[in-house]
Every structure is written in C-alpha cells, then in structure tokens.
C-alpha positions in Angstrom: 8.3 -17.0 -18.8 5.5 -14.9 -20.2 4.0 -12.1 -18.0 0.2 -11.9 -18.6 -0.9 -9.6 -15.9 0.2 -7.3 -13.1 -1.2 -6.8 -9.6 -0.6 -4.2 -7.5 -0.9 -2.5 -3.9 -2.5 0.9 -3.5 -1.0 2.4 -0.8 2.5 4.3 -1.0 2.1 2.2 -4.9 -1.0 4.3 -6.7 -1.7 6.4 -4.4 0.1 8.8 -2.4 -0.5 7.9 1.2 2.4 8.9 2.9 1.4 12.7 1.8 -2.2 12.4 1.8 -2.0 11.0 5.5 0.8 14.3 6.9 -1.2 16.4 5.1 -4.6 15.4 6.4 -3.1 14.7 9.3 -1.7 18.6 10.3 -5.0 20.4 8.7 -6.9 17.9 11.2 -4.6 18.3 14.2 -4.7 22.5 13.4 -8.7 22.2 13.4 -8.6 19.7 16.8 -6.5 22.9 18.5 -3.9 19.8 19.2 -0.9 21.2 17.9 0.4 22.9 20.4 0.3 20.5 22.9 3.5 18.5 20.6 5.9 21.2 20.3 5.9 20.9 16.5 3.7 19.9 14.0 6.5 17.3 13.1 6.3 15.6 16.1 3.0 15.0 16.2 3.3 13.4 12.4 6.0 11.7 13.5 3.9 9.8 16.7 0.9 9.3 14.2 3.0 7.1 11.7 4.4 5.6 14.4 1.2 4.3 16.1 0.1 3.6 12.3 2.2 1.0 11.7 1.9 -0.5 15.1 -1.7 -0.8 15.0 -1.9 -1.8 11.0 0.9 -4.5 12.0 -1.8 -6.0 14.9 -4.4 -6.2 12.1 -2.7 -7.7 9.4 -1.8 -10.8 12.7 -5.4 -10.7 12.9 -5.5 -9.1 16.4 -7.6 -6.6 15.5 -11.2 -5.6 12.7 -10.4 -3.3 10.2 -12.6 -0.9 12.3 -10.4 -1.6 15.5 -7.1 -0.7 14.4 -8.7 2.7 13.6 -9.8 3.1 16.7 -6.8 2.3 18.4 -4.8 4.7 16.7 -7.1 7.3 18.0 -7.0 6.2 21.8 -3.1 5.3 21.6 -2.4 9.0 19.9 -4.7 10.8 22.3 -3.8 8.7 25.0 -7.4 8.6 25.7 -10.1 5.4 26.7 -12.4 6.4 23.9 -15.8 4.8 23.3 -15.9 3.1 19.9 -18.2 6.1 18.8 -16.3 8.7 20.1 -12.9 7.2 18.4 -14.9 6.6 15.3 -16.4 10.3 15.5 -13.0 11.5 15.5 -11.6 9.5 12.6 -14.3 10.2 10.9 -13.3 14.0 11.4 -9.7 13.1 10.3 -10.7 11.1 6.7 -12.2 14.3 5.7 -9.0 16.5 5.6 -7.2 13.0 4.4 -9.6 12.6 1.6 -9.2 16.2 1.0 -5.4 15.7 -0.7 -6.2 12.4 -2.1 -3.8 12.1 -5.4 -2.2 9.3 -7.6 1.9 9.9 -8.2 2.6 11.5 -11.0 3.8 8.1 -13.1 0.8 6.1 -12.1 -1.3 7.2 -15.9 1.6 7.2 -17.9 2.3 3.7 -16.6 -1.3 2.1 -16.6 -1.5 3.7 -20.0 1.8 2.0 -21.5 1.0 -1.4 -20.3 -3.1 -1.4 -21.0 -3.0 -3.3 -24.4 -0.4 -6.0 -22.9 -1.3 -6.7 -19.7 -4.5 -7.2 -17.4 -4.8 -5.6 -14.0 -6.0 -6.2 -10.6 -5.1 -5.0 -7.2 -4.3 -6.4 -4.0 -4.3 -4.1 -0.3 -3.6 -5.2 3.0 -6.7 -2.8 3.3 -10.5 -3.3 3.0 -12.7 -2.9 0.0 -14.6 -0.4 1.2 -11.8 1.7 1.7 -9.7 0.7 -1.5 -13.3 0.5 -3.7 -14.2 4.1 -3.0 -10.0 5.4 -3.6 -9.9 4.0 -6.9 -13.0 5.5 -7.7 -12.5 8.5 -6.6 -8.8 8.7 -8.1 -10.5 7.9 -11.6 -8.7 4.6 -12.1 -11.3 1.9 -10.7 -12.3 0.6 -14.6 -8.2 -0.3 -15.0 -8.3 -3.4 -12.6 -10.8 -6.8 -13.5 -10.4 -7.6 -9.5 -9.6 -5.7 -6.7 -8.8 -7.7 -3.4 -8.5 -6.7 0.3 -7.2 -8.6 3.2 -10.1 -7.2 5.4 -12.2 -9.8 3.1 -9.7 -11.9 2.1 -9.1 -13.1 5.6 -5.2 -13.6 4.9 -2.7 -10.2 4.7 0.4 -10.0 2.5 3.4 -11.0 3.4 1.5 -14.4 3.5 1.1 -16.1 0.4 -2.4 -16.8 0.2 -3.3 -13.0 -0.3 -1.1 -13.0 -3.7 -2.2 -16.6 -4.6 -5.8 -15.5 -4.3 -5.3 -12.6 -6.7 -3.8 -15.0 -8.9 -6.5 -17.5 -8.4 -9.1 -14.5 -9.2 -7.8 -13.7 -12.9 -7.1 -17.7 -12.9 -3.9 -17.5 -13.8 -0.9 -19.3 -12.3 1.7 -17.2 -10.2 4.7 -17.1 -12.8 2.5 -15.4 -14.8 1.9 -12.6 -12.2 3.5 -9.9 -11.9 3.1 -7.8 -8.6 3.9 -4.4 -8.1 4.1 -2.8 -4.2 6.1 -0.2 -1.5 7.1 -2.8 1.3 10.3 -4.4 0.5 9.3 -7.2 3.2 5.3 -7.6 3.2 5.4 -6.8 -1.0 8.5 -7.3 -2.4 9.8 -10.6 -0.5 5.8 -12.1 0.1 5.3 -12.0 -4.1 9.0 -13.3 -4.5 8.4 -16.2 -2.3 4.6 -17.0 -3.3 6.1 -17.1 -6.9 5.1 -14.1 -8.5 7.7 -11.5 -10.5 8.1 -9.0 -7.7 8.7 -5.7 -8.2 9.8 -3.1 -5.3 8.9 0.5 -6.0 11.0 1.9 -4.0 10.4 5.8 -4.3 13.3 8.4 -3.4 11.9 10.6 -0.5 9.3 7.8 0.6 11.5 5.4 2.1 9.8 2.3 4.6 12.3 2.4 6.9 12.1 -1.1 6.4 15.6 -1.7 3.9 18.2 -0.2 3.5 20.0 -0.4 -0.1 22.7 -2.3 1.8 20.1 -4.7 3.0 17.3 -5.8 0.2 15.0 -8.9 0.6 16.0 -11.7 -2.0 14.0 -11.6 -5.4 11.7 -8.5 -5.6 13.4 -6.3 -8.6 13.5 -2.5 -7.1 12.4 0.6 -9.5 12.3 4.0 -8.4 9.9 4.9 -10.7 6.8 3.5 -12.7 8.3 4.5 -15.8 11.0 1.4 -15.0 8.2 -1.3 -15.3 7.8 -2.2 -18.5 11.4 -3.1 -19.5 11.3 -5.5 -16.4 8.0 -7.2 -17.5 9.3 -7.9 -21.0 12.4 -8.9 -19.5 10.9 -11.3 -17.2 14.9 -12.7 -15.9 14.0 -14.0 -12.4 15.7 -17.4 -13.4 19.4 -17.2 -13.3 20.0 -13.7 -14.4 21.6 -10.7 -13.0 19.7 -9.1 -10.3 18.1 -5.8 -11.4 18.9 -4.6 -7.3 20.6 -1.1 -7.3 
C-alpha cells in the first residue's frame, strides 16, 4: 500500500498543550491570588487536568457545546455556580497566559519539512476551528495542511470513525492511503487503526496519557517517540502481516 498523505491531531501532536496549559495555568492561578488556597501549585495543576479531561470527555459524547465544556471547567475547578459570562470572563483571563507559551515540539519542522515533497497534509482535532485555525496560524504552520477539520463542526469526535473518514473524504482519498498521526493511544491510535487508516501513536517520553501502559497498547497504531521516526514507517507502510513496530 502506498501512503499518499498524513493527517494529524494538534494537541499533545504539534503543539505542546500539556506545557502550554501548566504553564498558563500557574501564571493565571498566581494572578487570580488562587494558589494558596491548594497547598501547592501542583495540586492545583493536577485538579485542572483532571476536570479537563472529564469535561472534554462529556463533549466529545456530545453532552456538552464547545463553549460549555469551558465553562464547566471553570465552575467545577472553582466550585462555583458561575454565569455563562462570568465563567467565560474568566477563561477568557486564563487563554491569555495559555496563549502566552504557545510553542510547536521541537521535531514538528524538521518533520513537516522531510515529508513536504511526498506527502499532502491535513489535520484533524477533537477541537473547534476557531480554536485550531487561529493555533496553526499563530504557530506559523497553517499553509502546511490543504484541510483542517474539527469535531466541534464536524459533528462526530475521534475515536469514532466518521471524524477520520471525513478527513479522508476531504483530500478524496481512500483510508489505506491515509496515514494519521495523534497523542491518544485509544481516541487516535486505535480510532485511525480501526477506521482503516495507518495509525501512528506518538507517544512522547515525559508526556504520557495515562491512558496505556507499554504493557498494554491498543491493537494497530505503530508507536514513535519522536517525529523524527515517521518517515521510515510511512515508506514502510507493513500494517498487513508484518511485525508490529510496538516497543
């Protein structure tokens, strides 16, 4: 099989979330005067990613708007009944420390650069395109993708495969000629394995999901630790009957 293009998530992928989000996260917190009510700073991090996930989990089911999920994190963490405007105000206070420390990994270039002449590119978040739009932008790597696709518009989230079928469907090719490239061992890894896409696991040292353990890794995604690992397994292409590229 012949790869033709690769598709990729943003978050915790491209771009540097996890870091971005405790940074902007503690400056915020510090400016708020909130820190001291948590004991440590690494507490209140800790209760943040927590209510993250829980809340980003409840909008990729559809419980929750884009908007809502934000908001929710706000009331949860502050355990406060916020008005919508009152939890937005205070996001909004939050995105601009978090936007402050906004940076692509350090193999991101390299990697875009070594596959631009054999490959196109598109992306696809469990995000919204107003969000993901303005990052890429911002992070200077916007013109490197003919699509980008968000679940918030999409009306279907990864692990389902609808969201990587539609990115396929959007540079009309079919899925075994997809690659896709994403953090989550479950939501990326096993829902581009099983919607028929080469899946690819980046699974960075120090930025762990919590969500696999070496011991335990979903069925088809190959896992890198590092961009630089890509291309080999592109040209490679063995996700019929060979070896598993799993370490």
């Amino acid at each position: 099989m012949t790869i033709r293009a690769v598709v990729w998530d943003v978050d915790d992928t491209l771009f540097d979330y996890t870091s971005a989000d405790r940074e902007g996260m503690r400056a915020h917190l510090a400016a708020e005067g909130l820190l001291a009510g948590w004991g440590s700073a690494e507490a209140a991090l800790v209760r943040w990613r927590e209510i993250t996930d829980q809340q980003w989990a409840r909008f990729s089911a559809g419980e929750l708007s884009f908007e809502g999920q934000r908001r929710d994190r706000v009331r949860v963490f502050l355990e406060s009944e916020l008005t919508d405007a009152e939890a937005d105000d205070w996001f909004r206070r939050y995105l601009t420390h978090y936007e402050a420390v906004w940076a692509l990994f350090p193999d991101v270039l390299p990697a875009l650069d070594a596959l631009a002449a054999g490959y196109r590119h598109a992306v696809l978040s469990n995000s919204s395109l107003h969000v993901q739009d303005r990052k890429l932008r911002t992070l200077g790597v916007y013109d490197r993708f003919e699509a980008v696709l968000c679940a918030a518009e999409l009306g279907v989230s990864k692990p389902a495969a609808g969201a990587f079928l539609a990115a396929c469907a959007a540079l009309e090719l079919a899925p075994h000629q997809v690659a896709y490239v994403g953090d989550h061992p479950e939501i990326d890894g096993r829902g581009a394995a099983d919607a028929g896409l080469l899946s690819v696991w980046i699974d960075r040292p120090g930025l762990s999901t919590g969500a696999a353990t070496r011991a335990d890794t979903p069925a088809g995604p190959h896992r890198i630790a590092s961009l630089a690992e890509l291309p080999a397994i592109l040209r490679a292409d063995t996700r019929f009957g060979a070896p598993s590229t799993f370490r």
